[in-house]
C-alpha positions as CSV (number, residue, x, y, z in Angstrom):
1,X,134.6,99.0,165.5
2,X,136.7,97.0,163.2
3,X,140.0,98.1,162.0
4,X,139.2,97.5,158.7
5,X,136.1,99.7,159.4
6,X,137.4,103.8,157.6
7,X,136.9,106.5,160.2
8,X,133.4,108.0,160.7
9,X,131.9,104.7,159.1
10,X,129.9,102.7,161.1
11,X,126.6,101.4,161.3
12,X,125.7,99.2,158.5
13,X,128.7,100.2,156.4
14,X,130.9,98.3,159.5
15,X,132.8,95.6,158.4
16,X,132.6,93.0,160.4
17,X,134.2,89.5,159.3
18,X,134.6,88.8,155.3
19,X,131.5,90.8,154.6
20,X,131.8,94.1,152.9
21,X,129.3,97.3,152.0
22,X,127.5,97.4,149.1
23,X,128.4,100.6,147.6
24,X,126.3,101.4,145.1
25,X,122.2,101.0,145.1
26,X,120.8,98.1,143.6
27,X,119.4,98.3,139.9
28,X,116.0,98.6,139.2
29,X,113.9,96.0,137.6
30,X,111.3,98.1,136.3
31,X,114.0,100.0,134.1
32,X,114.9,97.0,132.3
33,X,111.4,96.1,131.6
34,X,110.5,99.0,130.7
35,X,113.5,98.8,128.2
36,X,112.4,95.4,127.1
37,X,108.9,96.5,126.3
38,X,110.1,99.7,124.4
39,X,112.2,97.3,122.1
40,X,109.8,94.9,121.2
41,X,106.8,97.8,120.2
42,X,109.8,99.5,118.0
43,X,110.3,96.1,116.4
44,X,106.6,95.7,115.8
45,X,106.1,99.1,114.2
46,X,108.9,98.4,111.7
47,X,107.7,95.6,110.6
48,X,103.9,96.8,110.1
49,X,105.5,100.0,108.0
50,X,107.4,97.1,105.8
51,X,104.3,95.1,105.2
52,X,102.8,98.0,103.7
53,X,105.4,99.1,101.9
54,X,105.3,95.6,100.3
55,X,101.4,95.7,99.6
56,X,101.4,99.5,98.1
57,X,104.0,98.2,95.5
58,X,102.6,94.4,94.4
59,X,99.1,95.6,94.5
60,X,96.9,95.5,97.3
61,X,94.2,94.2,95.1
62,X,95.1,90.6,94.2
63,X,93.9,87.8,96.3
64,X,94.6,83.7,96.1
65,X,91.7,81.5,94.6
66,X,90.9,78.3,95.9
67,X,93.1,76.8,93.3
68,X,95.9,78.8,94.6
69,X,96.0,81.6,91.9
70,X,96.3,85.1,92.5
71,X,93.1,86.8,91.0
72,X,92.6,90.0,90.3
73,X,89.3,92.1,92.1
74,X,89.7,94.6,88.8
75,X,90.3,91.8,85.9
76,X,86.7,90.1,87.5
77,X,84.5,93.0,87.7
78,X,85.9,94.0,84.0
79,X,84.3,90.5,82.9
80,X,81.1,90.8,84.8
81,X,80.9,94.3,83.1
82,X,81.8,92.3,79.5
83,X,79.1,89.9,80.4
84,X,76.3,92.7,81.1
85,X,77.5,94.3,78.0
86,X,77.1,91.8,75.7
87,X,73.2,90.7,76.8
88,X,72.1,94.2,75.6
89,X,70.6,93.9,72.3
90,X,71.6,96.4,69.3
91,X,68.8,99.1,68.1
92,X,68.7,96.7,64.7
93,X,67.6,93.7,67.1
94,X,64.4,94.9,69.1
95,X,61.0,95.8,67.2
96,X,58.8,98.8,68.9
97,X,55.5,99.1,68.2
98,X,54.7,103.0,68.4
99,X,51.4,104.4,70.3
100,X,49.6,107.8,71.1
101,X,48.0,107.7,74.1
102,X,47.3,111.4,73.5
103,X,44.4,113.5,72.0
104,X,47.7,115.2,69.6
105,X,47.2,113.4,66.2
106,X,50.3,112.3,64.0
107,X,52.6,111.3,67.3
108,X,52.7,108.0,67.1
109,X,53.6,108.1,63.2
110,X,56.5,110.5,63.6
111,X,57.7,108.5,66.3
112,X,57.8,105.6,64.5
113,X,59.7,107.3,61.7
114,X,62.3,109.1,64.1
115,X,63.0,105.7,65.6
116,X,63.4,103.9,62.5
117,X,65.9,106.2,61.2
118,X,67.8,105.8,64.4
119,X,68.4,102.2,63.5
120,X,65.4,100.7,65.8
121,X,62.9,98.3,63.8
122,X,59.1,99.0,63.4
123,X,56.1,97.7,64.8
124,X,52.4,98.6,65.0
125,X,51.8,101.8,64.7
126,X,48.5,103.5,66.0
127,X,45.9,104.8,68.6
128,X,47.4,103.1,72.6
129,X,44.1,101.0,73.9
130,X,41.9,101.7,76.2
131,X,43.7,100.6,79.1
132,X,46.4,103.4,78.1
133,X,44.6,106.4,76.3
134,X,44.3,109.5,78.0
135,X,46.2,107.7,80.9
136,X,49.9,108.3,80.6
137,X,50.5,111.6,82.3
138,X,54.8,111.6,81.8
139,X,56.4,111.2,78.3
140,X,55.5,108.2,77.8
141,X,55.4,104.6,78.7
142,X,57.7,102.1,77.6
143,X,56.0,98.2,78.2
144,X,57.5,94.6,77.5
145,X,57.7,91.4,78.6
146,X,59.7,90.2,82.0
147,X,62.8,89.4,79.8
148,X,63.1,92.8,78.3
149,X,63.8,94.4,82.1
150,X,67.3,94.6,81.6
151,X,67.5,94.3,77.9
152,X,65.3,95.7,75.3
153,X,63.5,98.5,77.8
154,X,67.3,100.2,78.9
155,X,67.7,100.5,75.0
156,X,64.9,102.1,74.1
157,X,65.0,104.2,77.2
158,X,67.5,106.3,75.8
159,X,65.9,107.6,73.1
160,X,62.7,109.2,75.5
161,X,64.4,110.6,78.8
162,X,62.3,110.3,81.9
163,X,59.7,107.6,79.9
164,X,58.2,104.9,82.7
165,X,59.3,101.2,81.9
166,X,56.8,98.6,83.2
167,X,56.8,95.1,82.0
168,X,54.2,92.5,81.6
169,X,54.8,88.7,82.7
170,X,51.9,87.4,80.8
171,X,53.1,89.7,77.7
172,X,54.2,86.8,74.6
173,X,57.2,87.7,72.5
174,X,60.1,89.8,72.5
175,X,58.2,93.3,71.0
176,X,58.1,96.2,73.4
177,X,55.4,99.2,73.2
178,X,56.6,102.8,73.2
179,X,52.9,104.7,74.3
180,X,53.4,108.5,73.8
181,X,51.9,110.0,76.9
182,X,51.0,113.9,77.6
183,X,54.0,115.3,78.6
184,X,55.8,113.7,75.0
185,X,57.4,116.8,73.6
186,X,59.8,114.8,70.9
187,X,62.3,112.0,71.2
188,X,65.6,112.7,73.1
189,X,67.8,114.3,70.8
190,X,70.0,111.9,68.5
191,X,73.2,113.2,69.9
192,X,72.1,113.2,73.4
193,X,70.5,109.7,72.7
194,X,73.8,108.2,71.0
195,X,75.8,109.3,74.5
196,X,73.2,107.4,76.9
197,X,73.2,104.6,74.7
198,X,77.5,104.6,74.5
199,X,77.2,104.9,78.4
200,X,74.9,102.0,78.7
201,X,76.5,99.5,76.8
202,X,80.2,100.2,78.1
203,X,78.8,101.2,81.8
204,X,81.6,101.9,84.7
205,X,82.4,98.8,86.6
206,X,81.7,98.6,90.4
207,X,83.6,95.6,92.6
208,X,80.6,93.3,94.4
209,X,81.1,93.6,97.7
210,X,80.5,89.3,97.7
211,X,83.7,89.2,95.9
212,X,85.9,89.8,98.9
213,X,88.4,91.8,98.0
C-alpha cells in the first residue's frame, strides 16, 4: 500500500504513482440530451403559438397574387356575387306569356293580370297546347329558352313557389311561358314573393373552393 493511500482504502481507490481516484461518478450523456431535446421542442412551440397570434390579428384570410398583391378571399367572392347580381333581369325586363293547362276557366287571365301588376310584362294569354293540357300535375310549369336558366326562369320563380322550370334549346327569343298546372291554387303572395325576389338578387356569398384560400 502506498503512503499516500488513507487507511482502509485500497483496491482501485490505491494510489499508486501520480494517478489519483476519481471521486465522483461520471456524468451521464443521456441527461444532457435529453436536456437538449427538451429545449429545442419548447423553442418550437413558442414560436408556432407566435405565428398564430400574428395570423388571428392581420387576417388569416388574405393571400399574395401572382403580381405580389395581397388579395382578399372575402373582397373576390363579394364581386363574383356583384357579377351574378347584375345578370338577373328586373320584372320590367322579361315578358310571360300566361297559360291554363287546366280544365278551371279564367286562370290564365287572372294570372296574367296579377303578374302585370307586380311589375312583370305581358304576353300571350290563353288555353296551354296540346303538348301541355291536362298534363301539368304541380302548380305549374315555367318554360324558356337555354339562356333564361339562370336568368329570366329564377325571376319568375318567385312569384309561383314549387313551379317546375324546364327550358327549351330550340325555343327562339327571350319570352318565357308560365303554364298553370292542377295544383295552381294562386300566385305566391306579393309580400312573400317581394322577400324571394330581395333574397335572389342580393344572395349570400359562398368562397369557391378553386380560389385557394
Amino acid at each position: 500500500m502506498s503512503m499516500l493511500t488513507p487507511p482502509g482504502m485500497g483496491g482501485k481507490y490505491r494510489i499508486t504513482g501520480g494517478t489519483y481516484p476519481r471521486m465522483r461518478p461520471r456524468r451521464r450523456r443521456g441527461r444532457l440530451v435529453f436536456a437538449v431535446l427538451a429545449s429545442v421542442t419548447a423553442l418550437g412551440l413558442v414560436g408556432w403559438g407566435t405565428l398564430q397570434l400574428i395570423d388571428v390579428f392581420t387576417g388569416g384570410d388574405k393571400h399574395t397574387s401572382a403580381d405580389g398583391s395581397a388579395a382578399s378571399c372575402r373582397t373576390r367572392t363579394t364581386t363574383t356575387t356583384a357579377a351574378r347580381t347584375k345578370a338577373l333581369p328586373r320584372p320590367g325586363e322579361i315578358t310571360v306569356n300566361v297559360y291554363n293547362a287546366t280544365a278551371r276557366t279564367g286562370l290564365a287571365k287572372q294570372t296574367a293580370d296579377e303578374l302585370k301588376k307586380r311589375g312583370f310584362k305581358i304576353g300571350a294569354v290563353g288555353n296551354a297546347s296540346k303538348d301541355f293540357d291536362k298534363k301539368i300535375k304541380g302548380t305549374g310549369l315555367l318554360l324558356g329558352p337555354a339562356a333564361a336558366l339562370d336568368t329570366s326562369l329564377p325571376v319568375l320563380s318567385t312569384q309561383l313557389a314549387g313551379a317546375e322550370r324546364r327550358t327549351d334549346a330550340a325555343r327562339k327569343g327571350n319570352d318565357v311561358d308560365l303554364i298553370i298546372g292542377d295544383g295552381f291554387k294562386a300566385l305566391t303572395s306579393t309580400p312573400e314573393a317581394t322577400k324571394a325576389l330581395t333574397a335572389l338578387a342580393a344572395p349570400q356569398p359562398t368562397a369557391s373552393p378553386k380560389d385557394g384560400c
